[in-house]
C-alpha positions as CSV (number, residue, x, y, z in Angstrom):
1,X,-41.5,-24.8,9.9
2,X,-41.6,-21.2,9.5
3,X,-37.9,-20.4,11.6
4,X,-36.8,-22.8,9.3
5,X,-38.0,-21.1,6.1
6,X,-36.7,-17.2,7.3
7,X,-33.7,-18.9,8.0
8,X,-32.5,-20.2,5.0
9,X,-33.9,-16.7,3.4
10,X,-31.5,-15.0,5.5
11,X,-28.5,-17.1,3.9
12,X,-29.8,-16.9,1.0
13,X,-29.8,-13.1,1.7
14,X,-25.7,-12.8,2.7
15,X,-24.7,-15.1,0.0
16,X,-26.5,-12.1,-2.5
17,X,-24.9,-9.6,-0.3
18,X,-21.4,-11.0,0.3
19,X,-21.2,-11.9,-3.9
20,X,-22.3,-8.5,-4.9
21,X,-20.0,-6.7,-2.4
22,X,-17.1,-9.0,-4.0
23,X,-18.1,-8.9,-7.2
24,X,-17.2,-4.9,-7.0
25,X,-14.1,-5.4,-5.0
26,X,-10.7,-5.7,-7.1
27,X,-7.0,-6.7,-5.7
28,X,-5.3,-3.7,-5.6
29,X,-2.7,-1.5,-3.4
30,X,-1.8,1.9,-3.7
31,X,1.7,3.2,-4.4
32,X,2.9,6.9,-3.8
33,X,5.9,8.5,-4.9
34,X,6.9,12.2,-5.8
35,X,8.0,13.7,-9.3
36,X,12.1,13.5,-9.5
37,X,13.1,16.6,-7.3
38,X,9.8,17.5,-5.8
39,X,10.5,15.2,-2.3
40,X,7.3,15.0,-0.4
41,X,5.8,13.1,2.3
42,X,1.9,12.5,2.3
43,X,0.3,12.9,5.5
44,X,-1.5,9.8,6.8
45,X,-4.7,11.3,8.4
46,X,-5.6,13.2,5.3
47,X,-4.5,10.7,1.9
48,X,-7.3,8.5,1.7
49,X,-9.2,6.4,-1.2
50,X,-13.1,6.4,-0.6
51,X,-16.2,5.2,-1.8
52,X,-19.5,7.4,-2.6
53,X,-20.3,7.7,0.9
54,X,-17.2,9.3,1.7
55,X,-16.2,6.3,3.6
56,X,-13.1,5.8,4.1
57,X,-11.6,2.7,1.9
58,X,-8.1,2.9,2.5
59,X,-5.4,5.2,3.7
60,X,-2.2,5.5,2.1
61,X,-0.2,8.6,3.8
62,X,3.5,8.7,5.4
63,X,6.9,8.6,4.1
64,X,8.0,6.4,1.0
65,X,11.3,5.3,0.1
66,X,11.0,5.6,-4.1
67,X,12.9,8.5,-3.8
68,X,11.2,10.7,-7.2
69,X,12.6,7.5,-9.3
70,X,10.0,7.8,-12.5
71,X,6.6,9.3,-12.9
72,X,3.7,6.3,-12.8
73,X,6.0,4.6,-9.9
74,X,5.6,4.3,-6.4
75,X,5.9,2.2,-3.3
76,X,3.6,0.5,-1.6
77,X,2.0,2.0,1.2
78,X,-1.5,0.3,1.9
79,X,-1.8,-3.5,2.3
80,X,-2.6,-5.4,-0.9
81,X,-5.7,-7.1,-1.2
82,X,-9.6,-7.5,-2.2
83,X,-10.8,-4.2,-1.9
84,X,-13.3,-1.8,-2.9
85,X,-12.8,0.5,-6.0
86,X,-13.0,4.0,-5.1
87,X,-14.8,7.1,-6.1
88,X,-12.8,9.3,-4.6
89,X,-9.2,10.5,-3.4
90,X,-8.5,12.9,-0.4
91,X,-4.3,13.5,-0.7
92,X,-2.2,16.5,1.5
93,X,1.3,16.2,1.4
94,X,4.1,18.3,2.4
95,X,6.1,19.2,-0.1
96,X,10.3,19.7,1.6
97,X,11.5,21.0,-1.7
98,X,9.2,23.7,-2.3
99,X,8.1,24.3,1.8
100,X,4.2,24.0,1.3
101,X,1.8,22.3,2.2
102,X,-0.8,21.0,-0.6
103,X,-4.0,19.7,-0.4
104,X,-7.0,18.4,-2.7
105,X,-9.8,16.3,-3.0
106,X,-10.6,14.7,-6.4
107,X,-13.5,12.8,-8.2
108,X,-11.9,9.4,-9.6
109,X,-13.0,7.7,-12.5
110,X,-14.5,4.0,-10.2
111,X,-15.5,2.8,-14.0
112,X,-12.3,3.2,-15.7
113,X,-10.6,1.9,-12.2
114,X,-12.8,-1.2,-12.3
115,X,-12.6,-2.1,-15.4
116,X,-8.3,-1.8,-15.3
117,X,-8.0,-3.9,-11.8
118,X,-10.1,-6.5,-13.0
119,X,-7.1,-9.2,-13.5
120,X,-7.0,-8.8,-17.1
121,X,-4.5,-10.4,-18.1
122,X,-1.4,-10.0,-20.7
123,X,1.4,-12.1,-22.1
124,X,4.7,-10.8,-20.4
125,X,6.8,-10.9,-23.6
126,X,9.3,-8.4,-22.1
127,X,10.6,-9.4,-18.9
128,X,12.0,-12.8,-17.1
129,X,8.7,-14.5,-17.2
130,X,7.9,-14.5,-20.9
131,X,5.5,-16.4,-22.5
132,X,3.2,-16.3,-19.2
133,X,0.0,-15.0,-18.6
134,X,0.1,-12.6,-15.6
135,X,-2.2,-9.2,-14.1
136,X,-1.5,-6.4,-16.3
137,X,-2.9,-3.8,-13.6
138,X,-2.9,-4.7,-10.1
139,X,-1.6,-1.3,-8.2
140,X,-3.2,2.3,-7.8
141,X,0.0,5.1,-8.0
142,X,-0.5,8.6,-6.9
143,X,2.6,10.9,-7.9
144,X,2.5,14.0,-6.7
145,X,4.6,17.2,-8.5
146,X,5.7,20.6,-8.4
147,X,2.9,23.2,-7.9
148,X,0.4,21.1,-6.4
149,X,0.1,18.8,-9.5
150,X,-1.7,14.9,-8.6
151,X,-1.4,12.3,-11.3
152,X,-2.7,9.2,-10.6
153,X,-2.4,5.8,-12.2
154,X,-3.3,2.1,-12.9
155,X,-0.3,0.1,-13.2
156,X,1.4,-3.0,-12.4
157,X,3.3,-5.0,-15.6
158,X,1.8,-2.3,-17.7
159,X,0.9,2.0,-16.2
160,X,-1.3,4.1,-17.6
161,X,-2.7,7.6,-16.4
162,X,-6.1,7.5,-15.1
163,X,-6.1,11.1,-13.8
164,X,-4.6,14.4,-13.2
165,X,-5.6,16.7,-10.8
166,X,-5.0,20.0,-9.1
167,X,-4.3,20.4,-5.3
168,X,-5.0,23.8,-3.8
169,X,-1.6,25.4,-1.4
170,X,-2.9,25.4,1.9
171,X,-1.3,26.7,5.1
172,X,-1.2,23.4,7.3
173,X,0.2,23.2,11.4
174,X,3.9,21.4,10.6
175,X,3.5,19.9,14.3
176,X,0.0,18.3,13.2
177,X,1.3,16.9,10.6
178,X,3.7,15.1,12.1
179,X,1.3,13.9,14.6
180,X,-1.3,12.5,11.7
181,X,2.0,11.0,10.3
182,X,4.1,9.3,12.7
183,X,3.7,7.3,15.8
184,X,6.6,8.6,17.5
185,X,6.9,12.1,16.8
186,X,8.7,13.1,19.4
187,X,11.6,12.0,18.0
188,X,10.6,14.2,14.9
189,X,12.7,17.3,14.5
190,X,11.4,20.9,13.9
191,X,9.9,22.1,10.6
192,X,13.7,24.0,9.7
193,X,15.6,21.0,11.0
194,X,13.8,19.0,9.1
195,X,14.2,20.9,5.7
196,X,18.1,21.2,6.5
197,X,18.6,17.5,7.1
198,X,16.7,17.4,3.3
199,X,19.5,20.3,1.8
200,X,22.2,18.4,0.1
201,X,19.5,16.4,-2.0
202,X,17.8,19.5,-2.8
203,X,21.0,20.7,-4.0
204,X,21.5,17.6,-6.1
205,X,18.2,17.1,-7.1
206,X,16.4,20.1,-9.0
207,X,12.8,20.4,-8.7
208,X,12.0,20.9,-12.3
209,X,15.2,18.7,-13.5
210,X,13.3,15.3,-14.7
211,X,9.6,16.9,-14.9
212,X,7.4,19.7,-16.8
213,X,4.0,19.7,-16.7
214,X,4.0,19.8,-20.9
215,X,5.1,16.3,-20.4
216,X,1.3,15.7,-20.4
217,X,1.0,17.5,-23.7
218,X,-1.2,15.1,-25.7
219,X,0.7,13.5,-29.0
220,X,0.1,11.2,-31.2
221,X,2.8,8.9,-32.8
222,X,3.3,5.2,-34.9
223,X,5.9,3.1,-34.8
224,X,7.0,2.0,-38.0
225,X,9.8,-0.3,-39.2
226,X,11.3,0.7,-42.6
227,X,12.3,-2.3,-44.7
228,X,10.3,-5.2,-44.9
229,X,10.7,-6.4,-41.8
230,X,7.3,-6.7,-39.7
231,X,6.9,-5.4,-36.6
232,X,5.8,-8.1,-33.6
233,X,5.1,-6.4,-31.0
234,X,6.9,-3.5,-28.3
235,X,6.8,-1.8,-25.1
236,X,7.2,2.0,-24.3
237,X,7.9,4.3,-21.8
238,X,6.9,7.4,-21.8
239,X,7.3,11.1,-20.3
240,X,3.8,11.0,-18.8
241,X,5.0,8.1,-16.7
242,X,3.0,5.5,-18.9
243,X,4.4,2.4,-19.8
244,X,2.6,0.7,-23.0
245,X,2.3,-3.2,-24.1
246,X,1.5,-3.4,-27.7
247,X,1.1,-7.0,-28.5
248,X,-1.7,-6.9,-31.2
249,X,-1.5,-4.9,-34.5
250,X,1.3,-2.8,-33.5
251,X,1.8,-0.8,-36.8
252,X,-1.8,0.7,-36.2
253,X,-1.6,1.1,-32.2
254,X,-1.4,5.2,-31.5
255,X,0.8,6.3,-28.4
256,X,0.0,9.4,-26.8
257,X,3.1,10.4,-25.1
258,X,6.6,10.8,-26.3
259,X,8.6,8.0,-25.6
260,X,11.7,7.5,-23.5
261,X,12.3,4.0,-24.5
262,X,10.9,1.5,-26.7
263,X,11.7,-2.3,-26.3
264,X,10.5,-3.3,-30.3
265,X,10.7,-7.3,-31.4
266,X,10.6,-7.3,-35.0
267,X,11.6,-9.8,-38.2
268,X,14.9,-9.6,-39.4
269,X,15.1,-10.6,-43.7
270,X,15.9,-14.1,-42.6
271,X,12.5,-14.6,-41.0
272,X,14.2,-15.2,-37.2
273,X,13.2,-12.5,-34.7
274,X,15.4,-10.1,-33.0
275,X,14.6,-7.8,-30.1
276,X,16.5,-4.2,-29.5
277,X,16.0,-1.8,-26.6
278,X,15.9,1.5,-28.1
279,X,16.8,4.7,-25.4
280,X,15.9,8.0,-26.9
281,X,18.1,10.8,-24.8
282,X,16.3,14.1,-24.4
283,X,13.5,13.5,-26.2
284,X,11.3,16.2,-24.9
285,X,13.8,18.8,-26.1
286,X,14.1,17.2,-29.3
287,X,10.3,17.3,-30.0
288,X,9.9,20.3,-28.8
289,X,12.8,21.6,-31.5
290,X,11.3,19.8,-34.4
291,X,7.8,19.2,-34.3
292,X,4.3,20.4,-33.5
293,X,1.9,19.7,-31.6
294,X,-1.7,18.3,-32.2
295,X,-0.3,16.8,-35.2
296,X,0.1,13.0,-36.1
297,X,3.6,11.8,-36.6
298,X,5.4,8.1,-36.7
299,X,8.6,7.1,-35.5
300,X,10.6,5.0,-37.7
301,X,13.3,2.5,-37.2
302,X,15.9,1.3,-39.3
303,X,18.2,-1.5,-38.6
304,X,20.4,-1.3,-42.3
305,X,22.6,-3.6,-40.8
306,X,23.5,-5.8,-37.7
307,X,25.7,-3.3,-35.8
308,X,23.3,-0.4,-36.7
309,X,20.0,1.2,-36.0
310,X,18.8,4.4,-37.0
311,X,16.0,6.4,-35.6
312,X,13.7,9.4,-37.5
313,X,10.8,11.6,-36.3
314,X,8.2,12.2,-39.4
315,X,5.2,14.4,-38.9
316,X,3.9,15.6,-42.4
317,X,6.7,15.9,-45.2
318,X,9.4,16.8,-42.3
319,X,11.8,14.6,-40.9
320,X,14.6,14.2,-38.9
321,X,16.8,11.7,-37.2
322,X,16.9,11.4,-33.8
323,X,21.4,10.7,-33.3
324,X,21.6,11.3,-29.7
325,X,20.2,7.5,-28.7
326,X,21.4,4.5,-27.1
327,X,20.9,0.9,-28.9
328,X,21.3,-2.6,-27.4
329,X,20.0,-6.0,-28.8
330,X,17.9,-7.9,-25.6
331,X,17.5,-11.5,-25.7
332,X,14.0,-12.7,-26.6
């Protein structure tokens, strides 16, 4: 009968519709934090992910509790689950340490997003759960920094930067804010009271102490074992706030950010495997010394004997050791 017929078209119809609306929806939430220093509070009426419409996806404004710990790190402030990937990101935050107000509204790149939050997934080599496959990006981090600076972020076992932006100073009603922000803000103290309550961390905590906008410098650096010992695989942080699984071909995999750690399993002349957790201490000042930018260069370890390791910087003919680093061997 012909009911019977339109009806099963119209199922037909919202399967298609609900598997292609999935199909482009990923498992995500989104983290926010502040650069070390720069404490901020998003406001919650105006940070929002959207989609080409401009509708709204998800908001992800108020206060978090990370405190400025690391760049590419955050807390979670939006519910995690199957949701669409955006297109865009509407962010104003209030900035306590430098007294402003910044907002911005930024193009996002939805490909790059999608194909990231897709549950890849990566052996965890590096943490309690080794040998297990798990997600490798399952979060989206906005950090926000001095001068109106945005990066944003895939991460989850592994970060990478997805996005930097610019955010325009703009002069925003305090009492608003607080409105848009919390649900009982008339317990929320005046603009000044607010920034004195803030004083002793400001004190304590420099703006520009743990972050520089060269941090984002592009570089591009090897790791490289000297001896004859082959290189399994490693992990780095970096200053960008990116945190990089190497696990295949790791003598030819190019970083581009200096490192702040790097976690390196490698073949001792024996054949069994040993792992060290290598802390480089001021790197930023030590590159900046030494080297160029815009110009390859490798980092090379060398373990001459159990109780030491020795790190050097090569770019061209020049090199130099890096001394001022901290060593420890990490079970595997």
């Amino acid at each position: 009968m012909p009911w019977v017929f339109v009806t099963i078209i119209l199922i037909l119809a919202t399967f298609v519709f609900i598997g292609k609306n999935m199909a482009s929806d990923k498992t995500y939430g989104v983290y926010v934090d502040y650069s070390p220093g720069n404490i901020s509070e998003f406001n919650a009426r105006h940070s929002l992910l959207k989609n080409e419409k401009n509708e709204v996806i998800t908001g992800f404004g108020g206060r978090n509790g990370a405190g400025g710990a690391s760049l590419g790190e955050g807390v979670q402030n939006s519910s995690n689950g199957l949701t669409e990937i955006p297109s865009k990101m509407e962010v104003l935050w209030f900035s306590i340490a430098e007294d402003q107000f910044w907002q911005g509204e930024f193009e996002l790149p939805k490909k790059e997003l999608s194909d990231l939050i897709k549950k890849e997934k990566i052996l965890d080599l590096f943490s309690s759960r080794q040998g297990k496959k798990i997600d490798k990006y399952s979060q989206i981090v906005v950090n926000v920094a001095p001068k109106g600076k945005v990066y944003v972020y895939a991460s989850g076992q592994a970060t990478k930067l997805i996005g930097t932006y610019q955010a325009k100073a703009v002069d925003y009603d305090y009492d608003q804010h607080v409105l848009d922000t919390y649900i009982r803000s008339n317990l929320h103290k005046s603009r000044q009271e607010y920034r004195k309550a803030f004083e002793k961390r400001l004190l304590e905590e420099p703006i520009d102490a743990e972050y520089h906008e060269d941090y984002f410098k592009p570089v591009r650096w090897q790791l490289e074992m000297k001896g004859t010992q082959p290189i399994l695989a490693y992990v780095t942080k970096t200053l960008n706030g990116e945190y990089v699984h190497v696990l295949e071909k790791p003598a030819e995999q190019e970083i581009r950010s200096i490192p702040t750690n790097i976690a390196v399993d490698f073949l001792l002349p024996n054949g069994k495997p040993k792992r060290l957790d290598i802390y480089l201490r001021n790197p930023f000042e030590f590159f900046n010394k030494h080297f160029e930018y815009g110009t390859k260069f490798k980092i090379i370890v060398e373990t001459p004997d159990e109780d030491h390791t020795l790190v050097y910087f090569q770019q061209g003919e020049k090199i130099v050791e890096f001394e001022n680093i901290r060593v420890k061997e990490l079970r595997r």
